[in-house]
N, C-alpha and C positions, 0 to 999 in steps of 0.2 A: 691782138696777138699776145701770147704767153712768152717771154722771154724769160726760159729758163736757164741761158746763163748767169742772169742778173743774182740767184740766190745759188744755184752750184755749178760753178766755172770749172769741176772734172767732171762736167758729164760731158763722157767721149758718144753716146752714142742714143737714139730716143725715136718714140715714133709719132709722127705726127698725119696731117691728111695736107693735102692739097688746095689752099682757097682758089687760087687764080693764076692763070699763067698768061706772059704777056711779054713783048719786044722788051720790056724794063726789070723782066725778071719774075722767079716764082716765090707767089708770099703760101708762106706754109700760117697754119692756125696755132702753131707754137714752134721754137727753135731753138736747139743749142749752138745756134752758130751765131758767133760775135759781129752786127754790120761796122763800118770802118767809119773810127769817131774817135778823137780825144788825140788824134797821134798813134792809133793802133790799128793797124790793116786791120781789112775784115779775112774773117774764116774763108777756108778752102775747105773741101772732102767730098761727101757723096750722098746721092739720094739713091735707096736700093728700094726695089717692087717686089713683089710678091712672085711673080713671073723671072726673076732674076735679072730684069735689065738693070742697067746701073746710069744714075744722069751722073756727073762729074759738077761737082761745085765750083768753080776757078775764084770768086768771089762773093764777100756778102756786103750790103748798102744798106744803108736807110732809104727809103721811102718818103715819102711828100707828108703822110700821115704821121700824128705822135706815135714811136713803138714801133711801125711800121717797118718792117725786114725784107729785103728785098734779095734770093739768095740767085746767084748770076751764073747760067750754064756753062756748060765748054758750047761751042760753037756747033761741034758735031754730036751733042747729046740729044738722044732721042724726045722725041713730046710726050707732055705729061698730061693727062686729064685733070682739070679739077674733082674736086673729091676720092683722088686716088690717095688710098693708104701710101705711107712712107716709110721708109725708115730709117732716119738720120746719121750719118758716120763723119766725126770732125775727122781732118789731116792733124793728128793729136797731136806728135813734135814739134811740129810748125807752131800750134798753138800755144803749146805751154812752153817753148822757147819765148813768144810773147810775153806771156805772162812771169817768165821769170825775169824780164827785162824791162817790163814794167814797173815789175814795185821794187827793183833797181833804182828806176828813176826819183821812184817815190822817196828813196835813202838820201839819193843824191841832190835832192831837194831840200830834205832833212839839215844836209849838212853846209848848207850856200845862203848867204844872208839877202840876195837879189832877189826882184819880183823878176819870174818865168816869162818869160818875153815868146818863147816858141820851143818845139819841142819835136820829137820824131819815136817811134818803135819800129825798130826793123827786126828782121829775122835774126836771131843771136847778137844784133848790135842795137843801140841807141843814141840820143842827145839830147839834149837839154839848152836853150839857151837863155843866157842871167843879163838882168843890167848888170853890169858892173863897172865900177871904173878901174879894178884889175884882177887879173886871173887869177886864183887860190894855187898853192904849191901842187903840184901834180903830184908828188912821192908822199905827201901827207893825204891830199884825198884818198887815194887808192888804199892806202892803209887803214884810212877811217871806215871806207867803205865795206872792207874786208872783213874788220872786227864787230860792224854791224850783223855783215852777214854768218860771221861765227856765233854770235849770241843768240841767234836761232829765235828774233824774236816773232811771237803771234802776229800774223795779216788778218783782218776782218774788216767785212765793211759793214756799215749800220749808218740807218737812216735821223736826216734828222726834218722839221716843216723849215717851211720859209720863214717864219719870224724867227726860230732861232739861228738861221742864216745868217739872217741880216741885220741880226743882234752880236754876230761874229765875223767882222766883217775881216779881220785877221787868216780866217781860215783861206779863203781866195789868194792861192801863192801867184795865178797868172794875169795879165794885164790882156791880153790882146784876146780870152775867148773866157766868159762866166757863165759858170755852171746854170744847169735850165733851173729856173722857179715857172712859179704859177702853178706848177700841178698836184703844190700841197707840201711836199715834202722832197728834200734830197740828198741823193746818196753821196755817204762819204767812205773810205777808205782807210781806214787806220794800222799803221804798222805800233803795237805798243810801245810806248815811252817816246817814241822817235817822232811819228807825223801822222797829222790827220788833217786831210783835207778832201772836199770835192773829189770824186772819181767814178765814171760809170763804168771804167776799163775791167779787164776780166786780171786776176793776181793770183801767186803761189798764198799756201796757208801757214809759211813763214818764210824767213828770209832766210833762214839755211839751204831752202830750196834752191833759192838762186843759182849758188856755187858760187867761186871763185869768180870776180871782175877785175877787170884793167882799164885802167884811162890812158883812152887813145890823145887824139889831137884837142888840145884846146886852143879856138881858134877868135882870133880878134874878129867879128859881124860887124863894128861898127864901136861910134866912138866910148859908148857904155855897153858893149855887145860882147857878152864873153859865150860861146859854144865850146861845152862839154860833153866829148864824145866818149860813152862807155860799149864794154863789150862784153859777153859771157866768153871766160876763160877757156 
């Protein structure tokens, strides 16, 4: 399957065919819809026919297979043939409400000296959680946070192989999920000057995108467990 988010994360909309449909969901032969991985739901939107009917996407998954996409109907959407032409429609605010909350997090990792313990992407909100053994001033993050996102700097991601992965073993900010090797090479995420690390998530093409953040709750998890809750303003 072509996973054409992995190289343009605005594409709102593409046509693709139908490989198979089945109780587990329809794998199209390529997609711009994001499955749910890293701490970032999957895509919602639409599959439209040529004929006008429209399926409803409610969810997208990964699949048993490497790449594998699995995109999840509404309950009462119509059946689809395989080899039926498509043509893809993301729920695009939804989306890029992710994506600007994503490489949020990616700042906000930037600015926290703790190995990433757990983490979340929600709809206009987020979290993060740090060892730590105490919480960072809340009125100085949010202002660091800010001033990142005023400096409007470049998001890219670019690849690197597994030996220089794990010739970098620095790069892996998280303890409890490491990035996939074996398949040659992997993608990383960089915000310039600020962070790079590991990312298959889908991001804004800078951080002025974002907008304006607030830190919500910062909440004790446990005895070196700090959770930092952000939100788009």
């Amino acid at each position: 399957m072509e996973l054409l988010f992995r190289e343009d994360a605005y594409l709102r909309e593409g046509e693709a065919q139908a490989v198979s449909v089945g109780p587990e969901g329809i794998r199209l032969d390529r997609t711009i819809f994001y499955p749910e991985g890293g701490g970032q739901p999957g895509d919602s939107g639409r599959l439209l026919l040529a004929d006008g009917t429209t399926i409803n996407i409610v969810d997208t998954r990964k699949g048993e297979a490497s790449d594998e996409v699995l995109h999840i109907p509404a309950e009462e959407a119509p059946t689809l043939a395989p080899g039926t032409p498509v043509t893809m429609e993301l729920d695009w605010e939804r989306r890029h409400r992710h994506m600007r909350v994503h490489t949020s997090l990616h700042l906000l990792c930037s600015l926290i000296e703790g190995e990433v313990t757990g983490g979340q992407v929600g709809d206009g909100k987020g979290r993060l959680d740090f060892n730590l053994e105490s919480a960072p001033d809340k009125v100085w993050l949010q202002e660091a946070l800010n001033r990142l996102v005023e400096e409007d700097r470049p998001v890219r991601p670019r690849w690197i192989d597994d030996a220089e992965l794990a010739a970098q073993p620095e790069l892996v900010r998280t303890m409890s999920v490491k990035p996939p090797s074996g398949s040659g090479k992997v993608r990383l995420l960089e915000i310039e000057g600020v962070d790079l690390q590991p990312c298959g998530g889908t991001h804004v093409r800078s951080t002025g995108e974002i907008g304006r953040l607030e830190v919500g709750k910062i909440e004790n998890k446990g005895r070196q467990n700090r959770r930092i809750n952000l939100r788009l303003a």
